[in-house]
C-alpha positions in Angstrom: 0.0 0.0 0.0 1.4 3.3 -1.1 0.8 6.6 0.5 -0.3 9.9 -1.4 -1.5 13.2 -0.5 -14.9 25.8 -11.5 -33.1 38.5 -20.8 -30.8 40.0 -22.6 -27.5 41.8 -22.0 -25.3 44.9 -23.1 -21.2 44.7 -23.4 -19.6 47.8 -24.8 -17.6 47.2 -27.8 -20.2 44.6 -29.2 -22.6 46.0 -31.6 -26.1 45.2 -30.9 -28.1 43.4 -28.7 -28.6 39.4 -28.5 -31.6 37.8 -27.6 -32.1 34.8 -25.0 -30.7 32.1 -26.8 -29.2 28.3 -26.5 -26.9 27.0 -29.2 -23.7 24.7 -28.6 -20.0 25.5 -30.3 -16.9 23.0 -30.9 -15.8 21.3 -27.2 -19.2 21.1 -26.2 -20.3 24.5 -24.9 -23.6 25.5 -24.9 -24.2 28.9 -24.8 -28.4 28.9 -22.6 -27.9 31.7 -21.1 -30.1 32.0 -17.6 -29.7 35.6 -17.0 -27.5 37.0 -19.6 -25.2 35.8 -22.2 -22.1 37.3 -23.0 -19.6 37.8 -26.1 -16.1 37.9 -26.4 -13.1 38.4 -29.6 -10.2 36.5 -30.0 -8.3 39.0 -27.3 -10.8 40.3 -24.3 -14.7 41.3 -23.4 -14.2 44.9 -23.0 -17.3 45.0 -20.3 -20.4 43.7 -18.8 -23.1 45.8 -17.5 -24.0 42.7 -15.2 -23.0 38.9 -13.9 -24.6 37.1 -16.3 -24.8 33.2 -16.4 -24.1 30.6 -19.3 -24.2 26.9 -19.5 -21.4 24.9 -20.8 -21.5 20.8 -21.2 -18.5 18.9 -21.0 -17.2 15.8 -22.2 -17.4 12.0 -20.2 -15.9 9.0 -20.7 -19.1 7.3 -21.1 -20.8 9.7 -23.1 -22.0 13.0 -21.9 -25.8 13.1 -19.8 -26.8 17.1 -21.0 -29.5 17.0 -17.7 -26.5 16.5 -15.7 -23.0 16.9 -16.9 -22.6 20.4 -17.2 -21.4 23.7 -15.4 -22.8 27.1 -14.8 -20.5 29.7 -15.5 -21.1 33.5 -13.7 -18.9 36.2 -14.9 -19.0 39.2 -12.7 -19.8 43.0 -14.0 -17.2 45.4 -15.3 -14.3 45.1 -17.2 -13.4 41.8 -18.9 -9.5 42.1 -19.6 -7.6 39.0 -20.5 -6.5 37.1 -17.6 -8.2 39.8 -15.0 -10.9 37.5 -13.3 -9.9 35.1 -10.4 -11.9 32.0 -10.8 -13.4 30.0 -8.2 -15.1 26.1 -8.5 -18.0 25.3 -6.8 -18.7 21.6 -5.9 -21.9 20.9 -4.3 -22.7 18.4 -1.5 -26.2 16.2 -1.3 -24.0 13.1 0.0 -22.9 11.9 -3.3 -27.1 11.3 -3.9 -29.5 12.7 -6.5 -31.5 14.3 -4.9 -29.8 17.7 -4.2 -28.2 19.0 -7.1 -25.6 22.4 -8.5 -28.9 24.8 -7.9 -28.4 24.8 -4.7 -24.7 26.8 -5.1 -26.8 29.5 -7.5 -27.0 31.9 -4.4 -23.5 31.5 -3.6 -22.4 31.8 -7.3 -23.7 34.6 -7.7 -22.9 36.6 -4.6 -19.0 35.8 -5.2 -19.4 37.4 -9.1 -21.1 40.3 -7.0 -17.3 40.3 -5.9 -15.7 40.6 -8.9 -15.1 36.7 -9.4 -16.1 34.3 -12.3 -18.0 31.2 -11.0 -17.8 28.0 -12.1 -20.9 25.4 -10.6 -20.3 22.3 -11.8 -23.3 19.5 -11.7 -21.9 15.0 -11.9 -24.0 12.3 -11.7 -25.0 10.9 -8.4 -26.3 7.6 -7.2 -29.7 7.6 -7.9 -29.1 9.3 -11.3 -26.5 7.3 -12.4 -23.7 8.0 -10.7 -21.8 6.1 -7.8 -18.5 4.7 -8.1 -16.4 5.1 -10.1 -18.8 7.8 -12.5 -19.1 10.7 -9.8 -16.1 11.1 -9.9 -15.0 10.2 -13.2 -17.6 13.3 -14.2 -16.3 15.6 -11.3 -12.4 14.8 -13.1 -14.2 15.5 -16.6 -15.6 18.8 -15.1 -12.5 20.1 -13.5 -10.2 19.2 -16.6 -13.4 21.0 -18.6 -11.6 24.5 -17.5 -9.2 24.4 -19.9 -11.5 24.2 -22.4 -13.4 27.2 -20.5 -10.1 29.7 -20.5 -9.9 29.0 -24.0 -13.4 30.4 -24.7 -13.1 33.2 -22.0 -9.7 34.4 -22.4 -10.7 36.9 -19.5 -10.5 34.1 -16.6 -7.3 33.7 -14.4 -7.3 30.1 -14.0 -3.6 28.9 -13.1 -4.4 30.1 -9.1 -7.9 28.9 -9.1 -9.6 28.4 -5.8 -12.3 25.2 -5.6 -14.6 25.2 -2.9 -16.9 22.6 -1.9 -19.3 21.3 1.0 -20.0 18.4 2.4 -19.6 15.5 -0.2 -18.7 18.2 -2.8 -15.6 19.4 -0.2 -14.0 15.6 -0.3 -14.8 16.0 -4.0 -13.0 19.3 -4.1 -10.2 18.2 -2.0 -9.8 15.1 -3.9 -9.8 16.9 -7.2 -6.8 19.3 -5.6 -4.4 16.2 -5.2 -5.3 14.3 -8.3 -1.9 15.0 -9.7 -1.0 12.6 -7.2 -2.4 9.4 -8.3 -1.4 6.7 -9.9 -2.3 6.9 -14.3 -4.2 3.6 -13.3 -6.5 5.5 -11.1 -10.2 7.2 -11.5 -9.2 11.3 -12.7 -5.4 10.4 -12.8 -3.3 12.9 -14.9 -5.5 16.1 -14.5 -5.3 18.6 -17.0 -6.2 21.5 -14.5 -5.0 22.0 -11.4 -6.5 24.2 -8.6 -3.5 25.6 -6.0 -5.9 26.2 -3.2 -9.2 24.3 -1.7 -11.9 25.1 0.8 -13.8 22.3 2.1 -17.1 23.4 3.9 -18.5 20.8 6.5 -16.4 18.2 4.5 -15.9 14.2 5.3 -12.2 14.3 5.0 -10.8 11.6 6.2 -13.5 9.1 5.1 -12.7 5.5 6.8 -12.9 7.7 10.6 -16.7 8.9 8.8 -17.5 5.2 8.1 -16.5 3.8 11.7 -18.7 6.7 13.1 -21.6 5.0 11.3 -21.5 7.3 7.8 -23.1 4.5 5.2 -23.5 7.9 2.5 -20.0 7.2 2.0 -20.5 3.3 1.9 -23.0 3.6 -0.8 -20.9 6.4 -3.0 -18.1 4.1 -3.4 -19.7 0.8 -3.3 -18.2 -0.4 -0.3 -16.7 -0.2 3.5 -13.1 0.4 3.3 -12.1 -3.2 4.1 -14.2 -4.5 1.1 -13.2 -1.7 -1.3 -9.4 -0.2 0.5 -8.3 0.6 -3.4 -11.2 3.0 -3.5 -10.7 4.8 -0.1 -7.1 4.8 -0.9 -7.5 6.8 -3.8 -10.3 9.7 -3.1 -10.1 9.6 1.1 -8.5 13.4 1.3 -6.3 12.0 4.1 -5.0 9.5 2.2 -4.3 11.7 -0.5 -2.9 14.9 1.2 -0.5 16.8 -0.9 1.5 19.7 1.3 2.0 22.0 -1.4 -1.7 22.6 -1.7 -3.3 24.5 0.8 -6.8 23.7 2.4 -8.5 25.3 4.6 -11.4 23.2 6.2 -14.4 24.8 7.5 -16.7 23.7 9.6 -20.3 24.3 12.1 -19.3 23.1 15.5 -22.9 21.7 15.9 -22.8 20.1 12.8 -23.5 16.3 13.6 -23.7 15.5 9.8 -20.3 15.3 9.3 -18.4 16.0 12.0 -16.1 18.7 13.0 -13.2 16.1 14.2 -12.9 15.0 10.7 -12.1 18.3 9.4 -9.6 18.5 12.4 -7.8 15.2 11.8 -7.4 16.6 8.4 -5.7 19.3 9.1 -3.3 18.1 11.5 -2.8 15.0 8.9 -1.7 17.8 6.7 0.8 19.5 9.2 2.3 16.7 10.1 3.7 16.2 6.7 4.5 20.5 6.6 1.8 21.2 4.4 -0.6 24.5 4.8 -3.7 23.7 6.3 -6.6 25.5 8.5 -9.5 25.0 9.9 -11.7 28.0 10.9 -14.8 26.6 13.1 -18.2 28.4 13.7 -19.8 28.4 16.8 -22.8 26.8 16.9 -23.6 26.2 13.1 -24.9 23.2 11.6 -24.3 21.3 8.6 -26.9 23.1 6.6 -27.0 27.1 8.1 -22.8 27.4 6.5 -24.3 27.5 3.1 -27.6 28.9 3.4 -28.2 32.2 2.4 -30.3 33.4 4.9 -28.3 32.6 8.0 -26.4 35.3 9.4 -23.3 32.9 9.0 -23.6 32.9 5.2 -21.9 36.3 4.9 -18.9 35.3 6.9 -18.5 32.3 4.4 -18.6 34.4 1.7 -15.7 36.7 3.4 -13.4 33.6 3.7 -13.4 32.0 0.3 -13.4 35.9 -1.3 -10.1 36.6 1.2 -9.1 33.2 -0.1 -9.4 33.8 -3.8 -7.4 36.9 -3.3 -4.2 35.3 -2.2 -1.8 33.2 -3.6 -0.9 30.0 -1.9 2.3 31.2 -0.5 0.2 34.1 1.5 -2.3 31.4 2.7 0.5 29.6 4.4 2.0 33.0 6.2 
């Protein structure tokens, strides 16, 4: 055994106005716009007059599901210069199930391009809709790799210090999809084609055999196994089995959340000091596993402040 560690619109400088449309270019981007579209030349977008929203499909290895493999992409307001927009990934969580699905990150999308970043909110299958092992997170590796593709199309993103944040089963997603450089070319998302420098995990199961022994059967089901029937598995997508020091995490976490607990966002972090990596965990007092991520708590602002800060600094100021 081997240890390891993203109505109708004005830009200035385009000539006329485009209606509500949906149409799909080469590399499998569709351009359904949910709020506003938006239009670009070979060198920048000169401006937006708001965030506007547009769907883009990617690729699988099985053949691409359109209800469900597919990202939202939010560009902020203003000025669109090549290479001028920080990009941040959104993973969301729902315990690797269908039933909770990328709309619920539409909120937080949209308040971070309110900050002057482009969005990326991915959606993967799930079990219940097809997904499970190993085709979440085949799709999650497809959607992530999927940005390159996306910087190509908007020349205006910064993605080579891109920030991924996820919660719950979407933060060992986003972990895991920090560190895939690491595995072996044999394994599920091996040889990425993007890589993010930083992660934020929110309420996130990350070290997933200590989830299972405290009774967690979500994570059971997601990969098809406990860790002594299926070790390969866990040894490849548990985050602390798959730590890599020079990517910083910080891990945040409700100290009443009895989801997924706290401690597993602690043993994390200390798994990832140990080896003299950069890793934080900032607990809220009181919050649940829910009331992080919901817009109407008085904690969602305070969220929003830490992966903005985040997004601002590079990974050598995260680890000062």
């Amino acid at each position: 055994m081997r240890q390891r560690n993203t109505h109708v619109f004005t830009i200035l400088a385009a000539v006329g106005v485009l209606l509500l449309a949906s149409c799909t270019d080469e590399g499998g981007a569709s351009s359904e716009v949910t709020t506003s579209a938006s239009v670009q030349d070979d060198a920048k977008v000169t401006s937006l007059s708001e965030v506007t929203v547009q769907r883009i499909d990617y690729p699988t290895l099985d053949g691409t599901d359109p209800e469900q493999n597919w990202g939202d992409l939010y560009l902020p307001a203003g000025q669109q210069n090549v290479d001028s927009i920080p990009l941040v990934v959104l993973i969301h969580g729902g315990a690797w199930q269908a039933q909770l699905g990328a709309n619920l990150f539409d909120p937080f999308a949209r308040d971070l391009a309110a900050k002057g970043m482009a969005v990326y909110n991915i959606e993967y299958r799930r079990v219940g809709s097809g997904g499970g092992w190993p085709t979440t997170f085949e799709d999650v590796s497809q959607a992530l790799d999927n940005v390159v593709a996306i910087d190509k199309k908007f020349p205006q993103l910064e993605t080579t210090d891109a920030l991924v944040v996820g919660h719950s089963a979407g933060a060992q997603l986003a972990v895991w999809g920090g560190t895939r450089h690491k595995l072996d070319s044999d394994e599920v998302g091996s040889n990425p084609k993007f890589r993010p420098t930083k992660v934020i995990s929110l309420a996130g199961p990350l070290d997933m055999v200590q989830a299972v022994k405290n009774g967690d059967d979500r994570i059971v089901t997601a990969l098809g196994g406990t860790p002594s029937q299926v070790p390969d598995r866990y040894t490849s997508v548990d985050p602390i089995q798959n730590i890599d020091p020079g990517t910083p995490v910080i891990a945040v976490h409700g100290t009443a959340d009895t989801v997924v607990l706290p401690s597993l966002s602690q043993r994390y972090v200390d798994a990832v000091e140990k080896q003299n990596g950069t890793g934080k965990v900032i607990l809220l007092d009181g919050e649940d596993h829910g009331s992080i991520v919901t817009s109407t708590k008085p904690v969602y602002r305070q969220v929003i402040d830490i992966i903005t800060d985040a997004s601002g600094k590079s990974a050598t100021e995260l680890d000062e």
